[in-house]
N, C-alpha and C positions, 0 to 999 in steps of 0.2 A: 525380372522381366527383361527381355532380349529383342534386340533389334537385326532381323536380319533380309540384308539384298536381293534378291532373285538376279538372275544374269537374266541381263534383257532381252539378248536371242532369243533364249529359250525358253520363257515365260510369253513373247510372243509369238515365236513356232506354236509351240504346245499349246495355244489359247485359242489357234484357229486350227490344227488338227483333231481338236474336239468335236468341230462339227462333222471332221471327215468321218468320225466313229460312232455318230449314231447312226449309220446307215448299217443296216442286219451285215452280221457278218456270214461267213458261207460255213457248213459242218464239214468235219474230216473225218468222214465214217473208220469204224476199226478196220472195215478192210483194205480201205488204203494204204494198211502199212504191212512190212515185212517183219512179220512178227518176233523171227529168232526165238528165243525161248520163252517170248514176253506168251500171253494168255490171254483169248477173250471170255467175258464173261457179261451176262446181265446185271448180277448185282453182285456185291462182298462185302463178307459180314466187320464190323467193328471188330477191332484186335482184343479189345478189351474181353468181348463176349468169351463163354465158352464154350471150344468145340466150334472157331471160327472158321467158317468156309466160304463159299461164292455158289453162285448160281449161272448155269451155262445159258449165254447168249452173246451179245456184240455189241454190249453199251461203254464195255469199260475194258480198259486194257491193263493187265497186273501181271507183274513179277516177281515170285519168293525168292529167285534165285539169281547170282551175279549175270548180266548178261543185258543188250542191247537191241532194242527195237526199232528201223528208219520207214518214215516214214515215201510215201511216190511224190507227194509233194515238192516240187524245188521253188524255191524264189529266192533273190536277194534283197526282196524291200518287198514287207509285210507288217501286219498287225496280225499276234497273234494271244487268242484268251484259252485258257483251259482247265478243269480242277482237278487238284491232286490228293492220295490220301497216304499218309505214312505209316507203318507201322513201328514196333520199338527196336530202339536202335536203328532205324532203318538210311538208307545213304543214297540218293539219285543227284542224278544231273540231265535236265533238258539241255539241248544242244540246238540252235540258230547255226543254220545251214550247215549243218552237221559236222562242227567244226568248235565252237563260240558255247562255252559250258554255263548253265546258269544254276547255283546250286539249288538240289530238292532236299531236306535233313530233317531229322530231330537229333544229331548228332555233332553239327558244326552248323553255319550261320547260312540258313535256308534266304534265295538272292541272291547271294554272294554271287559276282561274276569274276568265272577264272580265265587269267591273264592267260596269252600266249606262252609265257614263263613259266606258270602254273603257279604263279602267286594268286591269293584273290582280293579283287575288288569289294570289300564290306558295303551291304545295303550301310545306308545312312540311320538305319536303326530295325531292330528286330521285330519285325511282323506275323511271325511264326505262328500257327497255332497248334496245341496239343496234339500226340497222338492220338488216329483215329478217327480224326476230325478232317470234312472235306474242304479242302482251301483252292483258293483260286490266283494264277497269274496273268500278266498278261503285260506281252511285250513286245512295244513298235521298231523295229530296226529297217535300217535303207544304208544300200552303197552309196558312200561318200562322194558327191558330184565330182569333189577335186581330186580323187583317186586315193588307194594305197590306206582305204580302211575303213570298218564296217563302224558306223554309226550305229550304238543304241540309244534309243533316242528317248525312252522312259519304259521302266519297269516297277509296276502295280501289283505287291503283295495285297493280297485280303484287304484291296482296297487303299492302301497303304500305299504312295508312292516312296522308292525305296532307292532307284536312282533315275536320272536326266541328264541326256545329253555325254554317256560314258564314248568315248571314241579310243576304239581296237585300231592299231595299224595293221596293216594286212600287206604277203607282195602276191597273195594270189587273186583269181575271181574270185568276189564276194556273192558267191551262190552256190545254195546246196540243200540238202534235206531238213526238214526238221526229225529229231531223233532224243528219245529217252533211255536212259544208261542206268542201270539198277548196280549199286555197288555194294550195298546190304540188306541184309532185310526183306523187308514186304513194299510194292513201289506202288501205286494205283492212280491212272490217269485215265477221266471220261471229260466231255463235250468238249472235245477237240475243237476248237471255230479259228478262223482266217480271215481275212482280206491281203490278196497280193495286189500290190499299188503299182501302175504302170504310169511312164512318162507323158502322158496322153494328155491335151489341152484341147476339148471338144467344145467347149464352149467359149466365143469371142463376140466382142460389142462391133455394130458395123451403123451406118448409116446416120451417127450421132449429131443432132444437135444438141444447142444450149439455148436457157435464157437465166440472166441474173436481175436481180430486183434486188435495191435498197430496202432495207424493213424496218421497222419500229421496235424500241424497246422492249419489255418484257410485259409491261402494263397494257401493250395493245398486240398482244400475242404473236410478235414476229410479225405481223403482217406487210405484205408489199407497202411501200409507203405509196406506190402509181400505180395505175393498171399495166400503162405500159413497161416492158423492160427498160433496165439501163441501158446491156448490153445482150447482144443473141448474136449465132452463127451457125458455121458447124465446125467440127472438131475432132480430129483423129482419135483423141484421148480423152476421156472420164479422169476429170482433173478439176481441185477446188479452187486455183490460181487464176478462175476466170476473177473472184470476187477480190481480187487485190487490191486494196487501198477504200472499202468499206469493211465499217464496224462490226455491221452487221446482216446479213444478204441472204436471200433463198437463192439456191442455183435449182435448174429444171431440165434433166435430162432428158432428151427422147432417142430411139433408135431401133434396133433389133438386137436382140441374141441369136445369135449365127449357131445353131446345135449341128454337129457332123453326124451326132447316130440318134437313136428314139435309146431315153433310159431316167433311168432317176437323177435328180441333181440337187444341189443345197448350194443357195446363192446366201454368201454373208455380207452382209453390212457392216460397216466398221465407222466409224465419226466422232467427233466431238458437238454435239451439240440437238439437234432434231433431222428422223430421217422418216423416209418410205418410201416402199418401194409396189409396182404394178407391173403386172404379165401376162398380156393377152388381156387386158383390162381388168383382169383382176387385182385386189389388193392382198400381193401374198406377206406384205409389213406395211402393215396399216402407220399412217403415220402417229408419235407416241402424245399421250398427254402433256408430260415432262420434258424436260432436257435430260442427257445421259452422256458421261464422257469418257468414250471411247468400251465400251459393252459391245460387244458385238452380239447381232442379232441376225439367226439363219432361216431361210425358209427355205423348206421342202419342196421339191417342186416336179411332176411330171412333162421332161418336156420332150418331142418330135424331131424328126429330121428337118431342118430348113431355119425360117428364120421367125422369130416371138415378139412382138413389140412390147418396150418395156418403158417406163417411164420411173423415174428416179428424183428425188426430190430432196434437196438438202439445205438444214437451217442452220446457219452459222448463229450463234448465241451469245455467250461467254469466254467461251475459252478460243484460242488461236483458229483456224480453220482447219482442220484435219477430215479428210473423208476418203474412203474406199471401197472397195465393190471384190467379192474374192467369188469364185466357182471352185464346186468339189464334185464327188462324184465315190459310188461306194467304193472304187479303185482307184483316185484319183486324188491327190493330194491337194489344199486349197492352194491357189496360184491366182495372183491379183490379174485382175481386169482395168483396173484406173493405172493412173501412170504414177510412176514410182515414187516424184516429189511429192504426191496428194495425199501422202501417209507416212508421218513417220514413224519410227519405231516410239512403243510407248514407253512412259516414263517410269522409272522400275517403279514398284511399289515393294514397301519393306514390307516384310513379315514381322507382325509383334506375337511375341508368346512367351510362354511363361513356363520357365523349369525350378521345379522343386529339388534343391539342393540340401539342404540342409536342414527344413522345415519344413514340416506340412504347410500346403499354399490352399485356400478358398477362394474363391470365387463367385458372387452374385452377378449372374447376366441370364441373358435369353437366350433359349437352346433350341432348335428347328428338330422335331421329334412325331415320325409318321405324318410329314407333311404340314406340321402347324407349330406354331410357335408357342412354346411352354416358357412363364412370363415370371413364376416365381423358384428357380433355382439355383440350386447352390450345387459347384463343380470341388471334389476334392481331390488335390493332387501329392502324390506322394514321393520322399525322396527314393522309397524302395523301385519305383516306376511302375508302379499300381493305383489308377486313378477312376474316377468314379462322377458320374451325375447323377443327381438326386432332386424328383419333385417336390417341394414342401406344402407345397399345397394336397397334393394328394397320398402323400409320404409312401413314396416309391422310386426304387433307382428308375432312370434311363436307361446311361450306359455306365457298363465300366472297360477301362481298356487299360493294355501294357505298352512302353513304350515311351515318346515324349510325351507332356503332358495338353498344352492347353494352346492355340493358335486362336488369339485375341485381337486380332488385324479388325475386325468389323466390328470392333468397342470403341476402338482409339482412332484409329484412323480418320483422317478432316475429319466429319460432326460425331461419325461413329452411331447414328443412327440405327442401323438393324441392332445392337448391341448383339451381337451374335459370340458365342463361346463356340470353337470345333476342337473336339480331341481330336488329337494327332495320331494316336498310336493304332493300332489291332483290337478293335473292341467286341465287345459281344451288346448288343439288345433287348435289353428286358421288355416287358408285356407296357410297362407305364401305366399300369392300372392300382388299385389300392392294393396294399401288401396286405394288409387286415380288413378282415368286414366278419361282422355279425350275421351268421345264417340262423334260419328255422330249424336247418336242417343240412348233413352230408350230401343231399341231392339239392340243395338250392343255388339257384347260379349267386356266381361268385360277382358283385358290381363293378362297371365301370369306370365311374366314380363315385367318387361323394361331395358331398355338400361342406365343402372347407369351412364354411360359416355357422353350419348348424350340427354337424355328424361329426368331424375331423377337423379338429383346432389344433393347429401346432402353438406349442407352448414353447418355441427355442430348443437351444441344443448346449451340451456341456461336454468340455475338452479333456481330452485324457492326456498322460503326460508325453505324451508326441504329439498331440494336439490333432489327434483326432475325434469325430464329433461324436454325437450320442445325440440324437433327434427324441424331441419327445411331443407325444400327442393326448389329449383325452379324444376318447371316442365311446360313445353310448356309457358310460359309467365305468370305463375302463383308462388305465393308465398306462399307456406305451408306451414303449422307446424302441428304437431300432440303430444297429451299429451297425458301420461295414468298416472292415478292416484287410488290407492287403493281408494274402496268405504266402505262407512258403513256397509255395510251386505255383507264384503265378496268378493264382486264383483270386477270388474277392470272398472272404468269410462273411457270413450275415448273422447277426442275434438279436432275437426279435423279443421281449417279453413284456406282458400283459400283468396288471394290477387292478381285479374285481373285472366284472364285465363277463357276461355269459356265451357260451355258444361262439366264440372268435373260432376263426379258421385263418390261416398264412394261406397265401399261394406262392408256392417255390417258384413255380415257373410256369410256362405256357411258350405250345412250339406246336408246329405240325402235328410232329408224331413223339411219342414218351417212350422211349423202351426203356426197362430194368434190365443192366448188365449182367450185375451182381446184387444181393442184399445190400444195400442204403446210398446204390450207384447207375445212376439214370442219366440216360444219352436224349438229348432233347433237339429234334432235327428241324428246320426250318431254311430255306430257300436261302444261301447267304449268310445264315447264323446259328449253326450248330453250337452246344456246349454242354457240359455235363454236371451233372448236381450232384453232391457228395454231403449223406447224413449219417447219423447214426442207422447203424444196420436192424437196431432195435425196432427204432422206430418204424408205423404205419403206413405211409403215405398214400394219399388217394390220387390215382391215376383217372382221368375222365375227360366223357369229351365237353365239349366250352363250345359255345352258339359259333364262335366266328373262328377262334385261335387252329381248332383241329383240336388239340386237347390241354389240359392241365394238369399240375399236381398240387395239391392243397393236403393240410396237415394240420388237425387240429391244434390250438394252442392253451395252451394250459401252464401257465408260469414262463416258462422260457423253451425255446427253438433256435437251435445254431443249423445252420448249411453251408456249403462253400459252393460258388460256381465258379466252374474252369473253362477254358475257351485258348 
């Protein structure tokens, strides 16, 4: 297990440019750009298929051949997301402000950003995925306020953050096109999206009063200990130094928000302790149950030209007093509205995680999966960098992913309460549904779950000699076990087999849509997590559709069943 620092800056930057990014970002249709030899097209087929071609329209932009597409676009400080698909051997480079290379590969180290020198900057680890497969980037860059070079300020593989805070010297403008460079291969980029961020500070606090009140401990919920204030005025700044020299105090802001134009906005809270916030008498942050230290909390908010009355409320608690007020805007970067002393930068927090070096590494904790927390799992990581969660309760993977293994920060950390496990790497998503069930029939839906107490008893798991597990289960009169084992290329191998027990079926998978490439090779599509199943060619498999999934592939089982999934 590893202990590692975050740089303060940028853990605080980055913490409140998140809000800036939920605001929709803008499309950059294909015809925005000057295509050179690039292609538009509606759709293009997988590489793998055969007799691979595209279909003519203007969703996707591809190129078989060496050569450079720029886009009408210019800015020097943007967010920018988009997905891309490779072919084999295939070699590109996106280009920030058409100058700034970031690599696209299945050839060399997809991320990589190349130096001015044309050395390159290595992602922090390999996020890549398969040929064939649609992956997605997406990367915040802005000129440097202090001149003389282009800040990338984080770049997001498949999810995967890969780098933070990379700073290019520059002696020219920092502004120019965005641009895709095909250097081999087959190159394919669709949903193009943007935000270009301008210097713009449209929203300012005006008219501010204050009242502060001594409060009570924790046993009579913060509350004023008088009715009346200690202290009240008014106040140029939104600052927590009115409550100096109490332990504990509500401050009460009132005032307006000063808007220069009518547009969306995202007001963030930031504190240590109890907050809420009201706009136009509404409560757009209700004040919270708990205490919470330093979480920032944003609200959405539609606001006009002129001026909003707002009222602001903050409970000092526990810890020191920290409190802040930020405005954003979908072009608009957050930029505090309190005064600078009333927030200080926060305190780093370590990163704890876990790398398998030399041993298979397990893991029991709680894994957040489709929005809810699955409560009895075991994570297994490996030193090849092929790792895996697995439900034991319902004996089905999660995930599995390549890359680093395990980021255990929400197990250890102070009480470590959520006990939360995150892989770190490029993962793919399995269905999380039972891997075996019992049907009447090939047409019987496959279950959700089962009844771990009465259908699905795991009986433990037994090690092999690299100390991978071998899960085993009874179910209805039958004896299971199920393996996953990293594969050579990346993959996760699965072998499932059965002992007595009638009428069992596997489900391989489940995704949108199931296309067969080749005999015993199926590309399995879904929003965000594409991946492909590889069986024997011999074998069956039943393709069909599933009530909610789109469809599935299930395979009867009879003694044993191997498959590999790749991603």
């Amino acid at each position: 297990m590893t202990l590692r620092f975050l740089s303060v800056f940028w853990a605080f930057f980055l913490c409140f440019q998140t809000f800036a990014q939920e605001f929709p970002l803008n499309q950059l249709p294909t015809d925005n750009w000057d295509l050179g030899n690039w292609k538009q097209a509606e759709s293009i087929d997988n590489p793998y298929k055969k007799k691979a071609g595209f279909t003519a329209g203007n969703k996707i932009l591809f190129s078989n051949t060496p050569g450079k597409t720029t886009s009408k676009l210019v800015t020097a400080d943007a967010k920018v997301k988009f997905e891309f698909m490779l072919g084999n051997n295939s070699d590109g480079i996106f280009y920030i402000q058409g100058r700034h290379g970031i690599v696209l590969s299945n050839t060399r180290a997809t991320g990589a950003i190349i130096r001015p020198d044309g050395t390159m900057q290595l992602p922090e680890q390999n996020a890549g995925k398969a040929m064939g497969l649609w992956q997605s980037l997406e990367v915040t860059f802005s000129d440097a306020s202090f001149g003389g070079a282009l800040i990338i300020e984080k770049v997001t593989l498949n999810d995967v953050v890969i780098h933070q805070g990379y700073v290019i010297p520059t002696t020219t403008t920092n502004e120019g096109p965005l641009a895709f460079e095909n250097k081999n291969g087959t190159v394919a980029v669709r949903n193009m999206q943007y935000l270009k961020y301008s210097k713009e500070k449209p929203l300012k606090l005006t008219d501010l009063t204050y009242e502060m009140y001594e409060t009570w401990d924790w046993n009579q919920q913060f509350a004023p200990k008088k009715d009346t204030p200690n202290d009240k005025g008014t106040t140029a700044t939104l600052t927590k130094d009115f409550g100096a020299g109490f332990n504990r105090f509500l401050l009460i802001f009132r005032g307006n928000i000063d808007v220069e134009k009518d547009g969306s906005y995202s007001l963030i809270a930031d504190y240590a302790g109890k907050g809420s916030l009201k706009v136009d008498g509404k409560d757009v942050l209700p004040m919270e149950s708990g205490e919470s230290y330093r979480k920032p909390r944003a609200a959405y908010v539609q606001l006009t030209k002129g001026k909003h009355p707002f009222e602001l409320r903050y409970n000092k608690v526990w810890w020191k007093a920290e409190l802040g007020l930020f405005a954003a805007g979908p072009e608009i970067r957050p930029y505090a509205l309190h005064a600078e002393t009333s927030l200080p930068s926060p305190q780093a927090v370590g990163e704890i995680d876990i790398t398998p070096t030399s041993q298979v590494e397990m893991v029991r904790s709680f894994v957040m999966f489709g929005g809810k927390k699955r409560t009895h799992v075991i994570s297994v990581g490996s030193p090849s960098g092929t790792h895996y969660t697995y439900d034991l309760d319902q004996g089905t993977p999660l995930y599995a992913w390549r890359g680093d293994f395990a980021d255990v920060t929400e197990m250890f950390h102070e009480r470590g309460e959520p006990q939360l496990l995150k892989p770190k790497g490029v993962k793919t998503t399995f269905s999380g549904k039972p891997t075996v069930a019992m049907l009447a029939d090939a047409n019987a839906n496959m279950p959700d779950t089962l009844d771990d107490y009465k259908e699905l008893i795991y009986k433990g798991y037994s090690l092999d000699g690299e100390g991978l597990p071998t899960f085993k289960y009874q179910y209805k009169g039958a004896e299971l076990t199920e393996k996953l084992t990293p594969s050579a290329d990346g993959g996760m191998a699965t072998t499932i087999t059965a002992s007595g027990g009638n009428n069992l079926y596997v489900k391989l998978g489940e995704a949108q849509t199931i296309t067969m490439l080749n005999k015993g090779f199926y590309l399995l599509e879904s929003p965000n997590n594409d991946s492909y199943i590889q069986l024997d060619p011999k074998l069956k498999p039943i393709v069909r559709t599933a009530s909610k999934a789109g469809q599935e592939i299930i395979l009867p089982l009879t003694g044993s069943v191997s498959y590999t999934t790749m991603w």
